[in-house]
C-alpha positions, 0 to 999 in steps of 0.5 A: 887761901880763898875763902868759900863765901864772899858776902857782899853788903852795900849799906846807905845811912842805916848806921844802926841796921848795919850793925845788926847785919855785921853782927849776923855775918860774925856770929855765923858758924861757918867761919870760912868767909870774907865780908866785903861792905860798901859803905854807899856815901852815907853821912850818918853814923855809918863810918863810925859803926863800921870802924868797930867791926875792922878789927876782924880781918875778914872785914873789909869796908870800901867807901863811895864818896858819893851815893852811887846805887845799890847795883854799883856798890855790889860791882865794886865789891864783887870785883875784889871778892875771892870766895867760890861763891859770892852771897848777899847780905841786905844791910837792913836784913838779918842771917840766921847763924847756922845759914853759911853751913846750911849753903855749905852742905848744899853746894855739896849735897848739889855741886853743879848748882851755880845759884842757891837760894833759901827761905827766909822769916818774914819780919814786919810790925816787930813780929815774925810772920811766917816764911817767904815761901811754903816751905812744901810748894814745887820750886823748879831745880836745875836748869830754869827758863830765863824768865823764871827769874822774873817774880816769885811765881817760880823762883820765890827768891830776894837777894839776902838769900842768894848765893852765886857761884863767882865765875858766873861774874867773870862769864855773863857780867855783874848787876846793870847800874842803869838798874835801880830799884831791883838786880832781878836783871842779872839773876834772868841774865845767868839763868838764860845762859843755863846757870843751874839752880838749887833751893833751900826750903829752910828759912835761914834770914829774917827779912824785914819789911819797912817803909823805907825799903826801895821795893816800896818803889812798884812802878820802878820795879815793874819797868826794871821787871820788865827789862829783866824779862827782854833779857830772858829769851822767854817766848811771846806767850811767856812773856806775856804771861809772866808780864800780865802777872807782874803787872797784877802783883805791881796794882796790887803793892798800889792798894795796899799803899793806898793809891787805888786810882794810880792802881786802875790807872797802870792796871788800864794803861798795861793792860787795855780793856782786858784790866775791866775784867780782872778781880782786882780791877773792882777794889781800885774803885775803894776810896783810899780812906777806906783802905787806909782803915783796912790796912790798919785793921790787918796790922792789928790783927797781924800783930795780935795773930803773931804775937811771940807768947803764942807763936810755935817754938821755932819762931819764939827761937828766933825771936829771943835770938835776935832780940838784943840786936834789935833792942840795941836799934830801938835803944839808940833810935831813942837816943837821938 
């Protein structure tokens, strides 16, 4: 008998963060899935670590013999799933155990829905920072414009907390290779052929912010945003105003990492004359040095702010829940 959820999890080199994945995937509460990971051509630890989870059935590991990108490691793992929905597991990101139920009672509770997204606790300097997205804030449901898809200004969702209907596949097609930084493509795709949405307001993943993240790539993923917004049939006025968006969100990644001049220069370059009158425009004169100095003063009031003794009683929950596994990260980190 198929499975409700097929979970699709490409990893490259992240042995240790992968373990902590398959372990949120195991510990859920509802049983009734398979996992299909793809192990992308590592050459650390990572064939090692998968090989103790192969005694679950559920289990299954494909390897690449080469590194061939995150979009393709999906392809070839949607292509063997059997759930009625396929759902996406980060390797560097973490499930709550009670997400696959939650997904559950939503495709009921919505059964025309084709993509359900859900919240998620923001992880980053060992601390849990608050929610995606305001649990209260107006998410647009059903059927969406195409460029909804686009940013976060509608659709305020990342592929961890994704969940598709499997025959949208076998309609509109699987992730674009050509993509490589961002699958905000594909979600635009099936959104402009009128796939309907539906939004959990609870967090159920603990997405974890690093450096080694490829949404660290800004100019990569604007020009990916940007083919992601060709293909949603938005009008003109649409898409220049999604595109203007964009482009702020991208200069202002291009600040916090410290690069103002980069900033000013994309900001100019997409923009015209028009970026002289924009507010950020201004903070792209600020030496990097000094942003430097005010990006460590956030870290440490973000740590100090979200310290776990102090944080409510729903964050210090999931804390001690996830701690054994990010313990064992830090144990075998240290072992190296």
């Amino acid at each position: 008998m198929a499975p409700l959820f097929s979970v699709i999890l490409p990893t490259y080199n992240r042995a240790r963060m992968v373990y902590t994945a398959l372990s949120t995937v195991k510990w859920q509460s509802c049983g009734d899935w398979e996992c299909w990971v793809v192990d992308d051509g590592s050459n650390d630890d990572t064939p090692r670590v998968l090989k103790e989870f192969q005694a679950d059935a559920r289990i299954r590991v494909l390897r690449s013999p080469a590194n061939q990108g995150m979009n393709a490691s999906r392809n070839q793992a949607i292509a063997r799933a059997q759930g009625e929905f396929v759902t996406f597991l980060d390797s560097d990101d973490l499930w709550l155990p009670r997400r696959l139920d939650a997904f559950r009672a939503r495709a009921a509770q919505s059964p025309q829905a084709g993509l359900l997204f859900s919240n998620a606790w923001v992880w980053r300097f060992a601390r849990i920072l608050g929610p995606l997205f305001d649990p209260a804030r107006t998410i647009p449901e059903g059927v969406v414009p195409g460029h909804y898809g686009v940013g976060d200004r509608f659709l305020p969702y990342v592929t961890t907390n994704v969940a598709i209907r499997r025959e949208a596949f076998t309609r509109w097609g699987l992730f674009r290779t050509e993509m490589k930084t961002l699958d905000t493509e594909l979600f635009t795709r099936f959104l402009t052929q009128g796939l309907p949405v539906a939004a959990l307001r609870e967090p159920l993943s603990v997405r974890r912010i690093h450096g080694a993240q490829l949404t660290d790539h800004a100019l990569e993923n604007f020009r990916e945003s940007m083919r992601a917004l060709a293909a949603s049939r938005a009008s003109e006025v649409e898409r220049r105003e999604v595109r203007e968006k964009v482009v702020y969100e991208v200069a202002g990644y291009l600040l916090k990492a410290a690069q103002p001049g980069q900033a000013r220069a994309f900001l100019l370059a997409e923009l015209g004359a028009a970026a002289k009158k924009a507010p950020l425009y201004p903070l792209t004169f600020i030496p990097a040095p000094a942003l430097r100095t005010a990006r460590g003063l956030r870290r440490w009031y973000l740590l100090l702010r979200h310290y776990p003794a102090w944080a409510p009683a729903q964050i210090r929950d999931v804390h001690r829940l996830i701690a054994p596994l990010l313990a064992r990260e830090r144990a075998e980190r240290a072992a190296l």
